[in-house]
C-alpha positions as CSV (number, residue, x, y, z in Angstrom):
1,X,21.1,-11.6,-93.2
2,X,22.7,-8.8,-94.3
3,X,25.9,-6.6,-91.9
4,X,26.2,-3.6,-93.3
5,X,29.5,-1.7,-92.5
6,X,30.7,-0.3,-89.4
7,X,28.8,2.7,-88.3
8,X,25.6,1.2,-89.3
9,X,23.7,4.4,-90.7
10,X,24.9,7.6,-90.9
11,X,22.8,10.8,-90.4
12,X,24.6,13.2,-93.1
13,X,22.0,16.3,-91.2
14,X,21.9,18.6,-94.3
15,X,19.4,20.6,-96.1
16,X,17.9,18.3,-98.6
17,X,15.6,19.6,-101.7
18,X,12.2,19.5,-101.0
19,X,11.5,17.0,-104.1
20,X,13.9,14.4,-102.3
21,X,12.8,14.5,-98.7
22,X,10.6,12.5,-97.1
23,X,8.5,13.6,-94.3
24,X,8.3,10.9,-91.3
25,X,6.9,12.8,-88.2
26,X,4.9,15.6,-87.6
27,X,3.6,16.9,-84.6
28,X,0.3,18.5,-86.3
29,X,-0.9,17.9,-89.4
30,X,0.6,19.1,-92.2
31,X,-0.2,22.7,-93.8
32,X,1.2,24.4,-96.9
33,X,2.9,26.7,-95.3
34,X,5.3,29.9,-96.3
35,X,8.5,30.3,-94.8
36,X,8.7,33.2,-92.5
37,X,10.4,35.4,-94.7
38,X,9.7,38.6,-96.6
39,X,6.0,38.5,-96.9
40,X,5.0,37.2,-94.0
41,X,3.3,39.0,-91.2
42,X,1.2,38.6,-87.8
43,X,-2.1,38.2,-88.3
44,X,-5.2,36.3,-87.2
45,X,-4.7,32.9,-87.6
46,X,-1.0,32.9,-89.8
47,X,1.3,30.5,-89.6
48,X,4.7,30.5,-91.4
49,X,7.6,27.8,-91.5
50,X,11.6,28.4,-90.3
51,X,14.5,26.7,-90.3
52,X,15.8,25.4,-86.2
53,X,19.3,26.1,-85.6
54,X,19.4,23.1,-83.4
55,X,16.7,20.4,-82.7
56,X,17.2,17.6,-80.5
57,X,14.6,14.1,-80.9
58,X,14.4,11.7,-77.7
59,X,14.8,8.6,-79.5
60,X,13.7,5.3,-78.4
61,X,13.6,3.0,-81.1
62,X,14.4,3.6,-85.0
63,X,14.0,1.1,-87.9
64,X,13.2,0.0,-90.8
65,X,10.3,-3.0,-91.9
66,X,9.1,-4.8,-94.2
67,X,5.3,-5.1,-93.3
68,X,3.6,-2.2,-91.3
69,X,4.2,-2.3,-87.8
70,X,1.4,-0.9,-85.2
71,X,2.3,1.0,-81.5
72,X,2.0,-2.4,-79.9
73,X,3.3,-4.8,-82.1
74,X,6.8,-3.7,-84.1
75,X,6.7,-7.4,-86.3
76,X,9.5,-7.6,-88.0
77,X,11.1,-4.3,-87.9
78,X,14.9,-4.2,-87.4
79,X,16.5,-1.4,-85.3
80,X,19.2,0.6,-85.5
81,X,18.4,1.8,-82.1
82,X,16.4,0.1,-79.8
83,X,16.1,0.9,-76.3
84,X,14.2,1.6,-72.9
85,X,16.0,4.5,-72.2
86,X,16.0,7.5,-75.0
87,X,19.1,9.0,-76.9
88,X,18.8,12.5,-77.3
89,X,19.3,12.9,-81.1
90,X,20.7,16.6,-81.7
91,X,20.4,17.6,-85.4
92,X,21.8,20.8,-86.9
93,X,22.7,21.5,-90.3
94,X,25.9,20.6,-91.8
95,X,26.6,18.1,-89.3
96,X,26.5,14.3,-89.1
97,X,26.7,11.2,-86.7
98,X,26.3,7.8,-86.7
99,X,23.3,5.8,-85.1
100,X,24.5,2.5,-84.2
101,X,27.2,0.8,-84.7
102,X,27.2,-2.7,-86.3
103,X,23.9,-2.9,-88.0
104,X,22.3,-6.2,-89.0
105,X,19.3,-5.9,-91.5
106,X,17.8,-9.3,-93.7
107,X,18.0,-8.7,-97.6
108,X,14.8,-7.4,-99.2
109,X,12.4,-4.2,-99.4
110,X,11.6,-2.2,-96.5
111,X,8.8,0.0,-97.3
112,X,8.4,1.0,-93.4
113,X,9.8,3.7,-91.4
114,X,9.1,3.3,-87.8
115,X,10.0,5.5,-84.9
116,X,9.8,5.3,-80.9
117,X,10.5,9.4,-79.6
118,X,9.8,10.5,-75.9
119,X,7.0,13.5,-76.1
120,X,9.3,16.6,-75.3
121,X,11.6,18.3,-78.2
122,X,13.9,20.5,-77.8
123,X,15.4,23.4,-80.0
124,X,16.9,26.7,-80.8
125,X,16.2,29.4,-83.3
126,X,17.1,32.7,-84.9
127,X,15.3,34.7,-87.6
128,X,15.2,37.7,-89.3
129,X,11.6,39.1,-90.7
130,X,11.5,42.0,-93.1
131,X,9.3,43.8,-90.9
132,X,8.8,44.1,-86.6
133,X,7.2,41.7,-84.9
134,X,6.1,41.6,-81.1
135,X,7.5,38.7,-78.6
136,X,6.8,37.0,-75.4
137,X,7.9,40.4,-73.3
138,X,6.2,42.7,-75.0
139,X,9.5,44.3,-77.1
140,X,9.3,44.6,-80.7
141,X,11.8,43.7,-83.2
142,X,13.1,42.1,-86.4
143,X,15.1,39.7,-84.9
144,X,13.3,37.1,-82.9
145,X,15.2,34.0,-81.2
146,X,14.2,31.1,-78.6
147,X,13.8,32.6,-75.2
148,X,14.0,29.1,-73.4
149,X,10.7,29.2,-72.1
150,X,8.8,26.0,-72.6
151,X,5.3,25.9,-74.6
152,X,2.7,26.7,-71.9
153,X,-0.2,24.8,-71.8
154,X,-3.0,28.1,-71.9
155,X,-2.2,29.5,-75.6
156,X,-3.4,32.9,-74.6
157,X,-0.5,33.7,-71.8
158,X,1.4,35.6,-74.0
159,X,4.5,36.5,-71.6
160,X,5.0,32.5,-71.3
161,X,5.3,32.1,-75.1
162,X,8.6,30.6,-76.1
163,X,9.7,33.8,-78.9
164,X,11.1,37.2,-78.1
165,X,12.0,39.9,-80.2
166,X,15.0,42.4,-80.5
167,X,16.6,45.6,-82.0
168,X,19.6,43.6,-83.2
169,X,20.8,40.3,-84.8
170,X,23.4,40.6,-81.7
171,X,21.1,40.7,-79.3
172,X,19.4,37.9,-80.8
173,X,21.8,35.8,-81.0
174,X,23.3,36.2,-77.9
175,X,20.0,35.6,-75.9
176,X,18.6,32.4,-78.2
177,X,17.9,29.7,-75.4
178,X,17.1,26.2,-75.8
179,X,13.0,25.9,-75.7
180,X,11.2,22.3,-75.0
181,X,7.9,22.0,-76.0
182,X,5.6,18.8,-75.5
183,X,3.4,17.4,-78.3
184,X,0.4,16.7,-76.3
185,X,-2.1,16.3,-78.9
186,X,-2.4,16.2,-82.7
187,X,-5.0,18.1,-82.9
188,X,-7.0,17.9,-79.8
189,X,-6.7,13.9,-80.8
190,X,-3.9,11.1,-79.9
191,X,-4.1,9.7,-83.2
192,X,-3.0,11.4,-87.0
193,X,-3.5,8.4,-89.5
194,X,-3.2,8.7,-93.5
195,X,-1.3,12.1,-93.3
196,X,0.4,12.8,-97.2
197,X,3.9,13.8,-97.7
198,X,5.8,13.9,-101.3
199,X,7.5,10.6,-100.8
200,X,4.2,9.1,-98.7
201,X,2.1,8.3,-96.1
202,X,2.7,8.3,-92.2
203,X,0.6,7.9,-89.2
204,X,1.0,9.1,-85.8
205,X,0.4,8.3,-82.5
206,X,0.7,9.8,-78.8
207,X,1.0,7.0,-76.3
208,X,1.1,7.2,-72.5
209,X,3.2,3.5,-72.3
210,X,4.7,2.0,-75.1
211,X,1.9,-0.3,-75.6
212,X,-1.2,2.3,-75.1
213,X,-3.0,5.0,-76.2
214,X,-3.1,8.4,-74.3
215,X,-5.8,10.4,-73.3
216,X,-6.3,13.8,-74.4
217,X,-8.6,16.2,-72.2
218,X,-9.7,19.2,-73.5
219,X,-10.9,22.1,-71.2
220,X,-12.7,25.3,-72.8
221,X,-12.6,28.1,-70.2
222,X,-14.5,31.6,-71.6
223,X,-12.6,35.6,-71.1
224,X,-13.8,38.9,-72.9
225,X,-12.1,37.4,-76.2
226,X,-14.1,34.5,-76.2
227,X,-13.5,31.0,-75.4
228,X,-10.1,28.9,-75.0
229,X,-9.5,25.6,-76.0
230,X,-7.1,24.2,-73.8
231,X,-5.5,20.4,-74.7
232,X,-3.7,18.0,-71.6
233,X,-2.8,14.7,-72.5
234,X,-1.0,11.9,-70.3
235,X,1.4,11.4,-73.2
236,X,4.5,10.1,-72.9
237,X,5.7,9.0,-76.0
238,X,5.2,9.5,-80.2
239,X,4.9,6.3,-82.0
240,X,4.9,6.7,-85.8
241,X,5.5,5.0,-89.2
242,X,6.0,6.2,-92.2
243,X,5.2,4.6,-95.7
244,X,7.6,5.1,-98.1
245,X,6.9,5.7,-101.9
246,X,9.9,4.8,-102.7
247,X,11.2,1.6,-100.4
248,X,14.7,1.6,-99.7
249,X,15.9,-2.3,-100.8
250,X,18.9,-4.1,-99.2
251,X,20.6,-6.8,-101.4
252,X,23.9,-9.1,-100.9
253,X,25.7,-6.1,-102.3
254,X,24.4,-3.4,-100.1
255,X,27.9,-2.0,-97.8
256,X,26.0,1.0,-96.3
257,X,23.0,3.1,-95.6
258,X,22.8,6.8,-95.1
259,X,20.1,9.3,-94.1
260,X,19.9,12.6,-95.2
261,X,17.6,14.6,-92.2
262,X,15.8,17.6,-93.9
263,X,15.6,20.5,-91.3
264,X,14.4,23.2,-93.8
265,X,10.9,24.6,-93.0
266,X,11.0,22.0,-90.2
267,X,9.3,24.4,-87.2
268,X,6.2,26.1,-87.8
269,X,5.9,29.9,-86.2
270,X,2.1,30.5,-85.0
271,X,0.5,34.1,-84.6
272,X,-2.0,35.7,-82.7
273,X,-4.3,39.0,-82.3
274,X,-6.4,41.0,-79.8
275,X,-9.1,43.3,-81.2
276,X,-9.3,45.1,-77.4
277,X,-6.4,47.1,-76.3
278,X,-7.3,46.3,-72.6
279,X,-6.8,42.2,-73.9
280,X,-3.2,43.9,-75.6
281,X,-1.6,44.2,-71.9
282,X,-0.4,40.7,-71.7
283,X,-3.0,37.9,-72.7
284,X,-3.3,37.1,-76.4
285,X,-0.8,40.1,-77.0
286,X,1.7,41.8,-74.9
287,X,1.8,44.7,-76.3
288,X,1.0,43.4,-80.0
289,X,1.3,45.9,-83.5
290,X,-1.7,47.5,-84.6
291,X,-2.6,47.2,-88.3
292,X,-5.5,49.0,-90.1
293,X,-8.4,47.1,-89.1
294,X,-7.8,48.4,-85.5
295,X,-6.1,44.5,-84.2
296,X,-3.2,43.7,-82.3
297,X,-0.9,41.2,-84.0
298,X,2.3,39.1,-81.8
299,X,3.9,36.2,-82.2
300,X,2.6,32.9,-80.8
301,X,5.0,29.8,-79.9
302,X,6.9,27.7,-82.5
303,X,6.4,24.1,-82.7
304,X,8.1,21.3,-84.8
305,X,5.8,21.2,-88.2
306,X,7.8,18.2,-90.1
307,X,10.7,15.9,-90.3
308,X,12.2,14.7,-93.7
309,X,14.7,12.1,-94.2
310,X,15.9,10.3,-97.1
311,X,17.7,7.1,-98.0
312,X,20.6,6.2,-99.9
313,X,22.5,2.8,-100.6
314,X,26.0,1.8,-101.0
């Protein structure tokens, strides 16, 4: 057995380059997706990426292993937290903690990330587009922020979406809430296996006990726009486990073990349209911005996209 020192592993929460981050949880699959900067814009079916100010994980159990765990049997992982009750992990940029405090971990490879988070996230955001965008109450702006309301279940309630839009990077700022949003499906199923990052592989699971699957249900009601798809799920928790390309190795001379979180491009930002202005008064768009072709274009709700990590010895 290996004890490495005091403080067990340290979070350093930092940007990270893309080339050294390792993605370990998603809560859709993965897209290659632009940031929501200068060229981005509302339209059917866009998505874009951002940076959270704040996101906070309920964390139930993190470790590392040296053969592949499954959701209802862990082997021989080893944790650096391990409990029944979660630990709300808060991550920002620039800021760092430590999770766990003496840490215990046998010498050899551990090519296995595994993760135990509860099924509701939480976080906070601010950005600035290049050009106005419409929000949850209808107002139009550049600078759009976290209004604190929580991802509704009926993706075509536009007032309940969790992004508004002001006149000001003041006002912005000064209303940003935090906004909780439940992973209840990854994509209308409770499983995500074989999923590529640039340092490997993860799956993903939505459980509705630590030891079982959930069950998604998936109603499809019809309005003048068409149908919606609607996704419920008795989820409670996320079970995943990552496989790294690179395994991080512990020898007699390992002291320490730190973890670099990338929070870069971590959210994804959806958008929506209406091509009826009676459907822009409130449903898909409150009060969305025309473009040429005569549609409505708004801002859906922001999700968490992906969460990078990488390790370092000492």
């Amino acid at each position: 057995m290996k004890k490495l020192q005091q403080n067990g592993i340290r979070r350093a929460l930092q940007t990270m380059p893309a080339a050294a981050a390792a993605l370990c949880m998603t809560a859709s699959v993965v897209n290659a997706l632009a940031s929501c900067d200068t060229s981005f814009t509302a339209t059917a079916g866009v998505s874009c990426t951002f940076t959270p100010d704040v996101l906070t994980v309920p964390v139930y159990k993190f470790g590392l292993c040296q053969t592949k765990p499954v959701y209802n049997n862990y082997g021989d992982c080893q944790f650096f937290l391990d409990s029944t009750t979660a630990t709300d992990v808060t991550v920002s940029q620039g800021t760092s903690f430590d999770l766990g405090g003496d840490t215990t971990l046998d010498t050899g490879t551990y090519p296995y990330v595994v993760q135990l988070w509860g099924d509701t996230l939480s976080f906070n955001y601010t950005h600035t587009f290049t050009t106005a965008q419409a929000g949850a109450n209808g107002t139009q702006g550049s600078f759009c922020y976290s209004n604190g309301n929580p991802k509704p279940s009926v993706p075509n309630t536009a007032t309940a979406r969790s992004m508004t839009c002001t006149s000001t990077a003041a006002l912005a700022a000064a209303a940003e809430q935090s906004t909780d949003f439940q992973i209840s499906n990854f994509g209308g199923s409770n499983t995500l296996t074989g999923g590529a990052s640039v340092s490997g592989t993860y799956d993903a699971y939505l459980l509705a006990t630590t030891t079982s699957l959930a069950t998604i249900t998936r109603t499809v009601t019809t309005n003048s726009m068409g149908s919606v798809t609607t996704d419920t799920s008795d989820g409670n928790y996320i079970f995943s486990v990552l496989t790294l390309t690179n395994p991080v190795t512990i020898s007699e001379n390992t002291t320490s073990l730190d973890m670099a979180v990338q929070l870069e491009d971590a959210m994804t930002q959806e958008a929506y349209f209406t091509i009826s202005s009676t459907e822009n008064a409130g449903t898909w768009c409150n009060n969305g911005i025309a473009d040429t072709s005569g549609t409505y274009a708004c801002l859906g709700n922001a999700e968490l996209g992906t969460l990078g990590f990488t390790f370092t010895n000492d």
